[in-house]
N, CA, C and O of each residue as an XYZ file, in Angstrom:
264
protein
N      11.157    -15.768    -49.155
C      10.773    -16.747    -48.203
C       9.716    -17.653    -48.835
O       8.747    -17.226    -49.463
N      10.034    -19.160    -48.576
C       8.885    -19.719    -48.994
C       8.144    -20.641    -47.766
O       8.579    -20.907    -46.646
N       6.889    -21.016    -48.393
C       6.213    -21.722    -47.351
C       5.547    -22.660    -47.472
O       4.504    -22.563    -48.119
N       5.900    -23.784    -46.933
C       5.072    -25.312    -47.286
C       3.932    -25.619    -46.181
O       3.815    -25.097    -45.072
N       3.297    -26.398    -46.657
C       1.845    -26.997    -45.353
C       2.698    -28.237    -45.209
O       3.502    -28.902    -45.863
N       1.907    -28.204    -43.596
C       2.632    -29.833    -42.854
C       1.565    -30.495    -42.682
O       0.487    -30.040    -42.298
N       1.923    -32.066    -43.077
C       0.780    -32.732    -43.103
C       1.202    -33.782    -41.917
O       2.353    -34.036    -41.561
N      -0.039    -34.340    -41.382
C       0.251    -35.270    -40.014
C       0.991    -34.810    -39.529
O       1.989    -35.531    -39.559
N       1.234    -33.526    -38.793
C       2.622    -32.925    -38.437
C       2.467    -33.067    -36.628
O       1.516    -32.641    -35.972
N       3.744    -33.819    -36.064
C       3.275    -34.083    -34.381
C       3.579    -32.683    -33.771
O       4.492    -31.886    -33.987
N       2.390    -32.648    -32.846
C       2.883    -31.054    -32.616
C       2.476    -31.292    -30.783
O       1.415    -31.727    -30.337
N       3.414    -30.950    -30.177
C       3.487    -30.547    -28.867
C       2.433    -29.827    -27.906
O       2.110    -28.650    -28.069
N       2.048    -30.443    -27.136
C       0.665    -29.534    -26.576
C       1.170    -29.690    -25.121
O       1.165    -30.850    -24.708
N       1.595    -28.758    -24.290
C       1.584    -28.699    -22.919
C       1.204    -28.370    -22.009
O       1.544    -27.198    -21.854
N       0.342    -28.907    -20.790
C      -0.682    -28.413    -20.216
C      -0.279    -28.154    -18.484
O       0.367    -28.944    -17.794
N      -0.606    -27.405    -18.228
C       0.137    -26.894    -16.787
C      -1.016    -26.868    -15.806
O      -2.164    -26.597    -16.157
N      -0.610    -27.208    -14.365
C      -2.011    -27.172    -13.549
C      -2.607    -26.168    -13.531
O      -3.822    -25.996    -13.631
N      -1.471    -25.149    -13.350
C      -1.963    -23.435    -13.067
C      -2.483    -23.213    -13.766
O      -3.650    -22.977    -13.453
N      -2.051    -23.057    -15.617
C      -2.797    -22.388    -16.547
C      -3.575    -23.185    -17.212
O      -4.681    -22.650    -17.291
N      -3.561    -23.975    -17.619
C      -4.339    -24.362    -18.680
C      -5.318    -25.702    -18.155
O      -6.264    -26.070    -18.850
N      -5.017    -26.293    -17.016
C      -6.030    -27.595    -16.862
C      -6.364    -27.993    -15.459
O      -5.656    -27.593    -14.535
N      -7.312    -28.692    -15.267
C      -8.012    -28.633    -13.778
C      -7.897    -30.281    -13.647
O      -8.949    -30.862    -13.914
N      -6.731    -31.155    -13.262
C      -6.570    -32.224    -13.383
C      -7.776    -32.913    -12.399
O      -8.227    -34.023    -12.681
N      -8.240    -32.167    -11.251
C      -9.535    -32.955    -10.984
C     -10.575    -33.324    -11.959
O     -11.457    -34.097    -11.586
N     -10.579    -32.931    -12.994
C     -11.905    -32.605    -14.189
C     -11.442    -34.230    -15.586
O     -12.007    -34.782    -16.531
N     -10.000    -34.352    -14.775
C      -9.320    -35.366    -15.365
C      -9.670    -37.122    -14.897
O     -10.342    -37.536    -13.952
N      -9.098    -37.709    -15.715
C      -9.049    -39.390    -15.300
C      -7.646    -39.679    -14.880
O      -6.777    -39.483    -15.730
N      -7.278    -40.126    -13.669
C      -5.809    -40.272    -12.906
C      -4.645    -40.084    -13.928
O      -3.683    -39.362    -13.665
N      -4.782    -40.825    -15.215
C      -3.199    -41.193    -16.361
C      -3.829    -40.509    -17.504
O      -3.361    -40.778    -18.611
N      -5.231    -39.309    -17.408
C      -5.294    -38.343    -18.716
C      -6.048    -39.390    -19.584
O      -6.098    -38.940    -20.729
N      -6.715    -40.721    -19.499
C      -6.809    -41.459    -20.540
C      -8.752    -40.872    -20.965
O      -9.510    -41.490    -21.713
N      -9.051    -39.707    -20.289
C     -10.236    -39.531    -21.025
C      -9.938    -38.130    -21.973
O     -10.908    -37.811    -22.659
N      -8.802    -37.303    -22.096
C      -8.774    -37.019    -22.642
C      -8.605    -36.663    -24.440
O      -7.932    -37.557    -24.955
N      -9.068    -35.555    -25.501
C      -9.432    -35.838    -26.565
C      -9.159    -34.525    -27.357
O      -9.498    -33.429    -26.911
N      -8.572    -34.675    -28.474
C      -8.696    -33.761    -29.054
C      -9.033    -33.520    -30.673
O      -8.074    -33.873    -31.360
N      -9.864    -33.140    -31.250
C     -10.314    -32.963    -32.606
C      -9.970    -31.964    -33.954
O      -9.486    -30.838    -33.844
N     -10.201    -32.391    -34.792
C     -10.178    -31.201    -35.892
C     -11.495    -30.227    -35.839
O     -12.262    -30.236    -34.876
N     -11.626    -29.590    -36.704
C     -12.262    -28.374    -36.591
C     -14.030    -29.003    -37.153
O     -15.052    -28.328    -37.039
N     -13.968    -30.330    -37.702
C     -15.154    -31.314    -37.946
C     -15.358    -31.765    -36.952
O     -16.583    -31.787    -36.834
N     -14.702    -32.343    -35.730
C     -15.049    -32.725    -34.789
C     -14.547    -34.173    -34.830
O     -14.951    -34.925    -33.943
N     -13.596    -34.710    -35.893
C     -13.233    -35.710    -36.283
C     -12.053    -35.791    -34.988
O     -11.625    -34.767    -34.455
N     -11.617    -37.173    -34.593
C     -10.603    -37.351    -33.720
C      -9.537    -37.511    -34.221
O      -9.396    -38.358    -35.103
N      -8.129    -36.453    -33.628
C      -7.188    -36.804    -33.824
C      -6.211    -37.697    -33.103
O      -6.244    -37.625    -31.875
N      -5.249    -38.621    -33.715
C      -4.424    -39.404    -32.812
C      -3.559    -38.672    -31.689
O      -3.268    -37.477    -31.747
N      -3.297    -39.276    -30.969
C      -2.273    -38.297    -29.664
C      -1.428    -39.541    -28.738
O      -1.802    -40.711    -28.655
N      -0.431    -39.061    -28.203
C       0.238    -39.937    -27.423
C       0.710    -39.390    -26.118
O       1.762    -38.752    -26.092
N      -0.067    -39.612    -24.905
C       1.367    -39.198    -23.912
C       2.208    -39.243    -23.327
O       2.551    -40.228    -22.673
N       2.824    -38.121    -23.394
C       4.491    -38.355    -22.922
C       4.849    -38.450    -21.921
O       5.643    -39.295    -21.508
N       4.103    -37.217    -21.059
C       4.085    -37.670    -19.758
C       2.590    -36.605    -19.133
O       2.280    -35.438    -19.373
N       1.985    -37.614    -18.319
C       0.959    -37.131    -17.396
C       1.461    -36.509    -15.882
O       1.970    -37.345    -15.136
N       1.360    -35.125    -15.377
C       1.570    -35.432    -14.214
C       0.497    -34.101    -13.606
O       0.352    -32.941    -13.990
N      -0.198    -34.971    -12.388
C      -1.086    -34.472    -12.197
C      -0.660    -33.218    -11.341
O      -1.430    -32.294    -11.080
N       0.609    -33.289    -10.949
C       0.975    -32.006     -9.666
C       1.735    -30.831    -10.584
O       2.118    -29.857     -9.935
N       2.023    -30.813    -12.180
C       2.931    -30.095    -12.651
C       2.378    -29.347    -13.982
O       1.705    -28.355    -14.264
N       3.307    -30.793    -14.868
C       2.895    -29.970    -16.324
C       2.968    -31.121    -17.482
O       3.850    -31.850    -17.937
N       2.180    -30.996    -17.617
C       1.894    -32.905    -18.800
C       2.553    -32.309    -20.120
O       2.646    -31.131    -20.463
N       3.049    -33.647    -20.860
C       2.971    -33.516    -22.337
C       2.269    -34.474    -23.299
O       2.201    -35.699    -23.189
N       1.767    -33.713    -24.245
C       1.335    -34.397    -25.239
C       1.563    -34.099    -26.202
O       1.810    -32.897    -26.303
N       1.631    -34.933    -27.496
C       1.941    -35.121    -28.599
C       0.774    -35.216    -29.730
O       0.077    -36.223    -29.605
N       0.494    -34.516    -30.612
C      -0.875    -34.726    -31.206
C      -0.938    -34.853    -33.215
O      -0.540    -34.175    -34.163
N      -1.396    -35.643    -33.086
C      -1.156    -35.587    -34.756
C      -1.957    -34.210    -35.592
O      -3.116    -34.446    -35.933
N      -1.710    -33.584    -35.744
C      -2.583    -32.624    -36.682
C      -2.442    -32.733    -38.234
O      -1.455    -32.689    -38.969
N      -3.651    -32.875    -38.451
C      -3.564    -33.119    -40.321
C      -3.239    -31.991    -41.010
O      -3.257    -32.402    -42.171
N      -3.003    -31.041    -41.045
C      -2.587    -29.893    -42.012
C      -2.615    -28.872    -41.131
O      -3.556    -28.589    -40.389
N      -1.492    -28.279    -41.226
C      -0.872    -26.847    -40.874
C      -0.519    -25.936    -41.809
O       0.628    -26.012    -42.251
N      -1.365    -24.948    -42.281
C      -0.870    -24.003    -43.505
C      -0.181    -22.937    -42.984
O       0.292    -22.082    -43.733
């Protein structure tokens, strides 16, 4: 088996009301949300879809995945 690192690799982040996010704590269309590298540097992100009654998607650039 071999194994490569992914670079800028878009990786899927999905956030659910129940588990993972408190959309009151949110801005109506998600636009204050943010997410960083492990420097605290910002990574790019796009979303796919916001929905405040369900389960959002986002899309996030991550610079290296080993």
């Amino acid at each position: 088996m071999t194994s490569e690192s992914l670079v800028n690799f878009p990786l899927l982040i999905k956030l659910d009301k129940d588990i993972d996010i408190n959309y009151d704590n949110t801005q109506l269309r998600g636009q204050d949300i943010r997410f960083t590298d492990s420097s605290g540097e910002a990574l790019s992100y796009e979303i796919e879809k916001w929905d405040r009654f369900g389960s959002s998607y986002l899309w996030v650039k991550v610079p290296l995945i080993e």
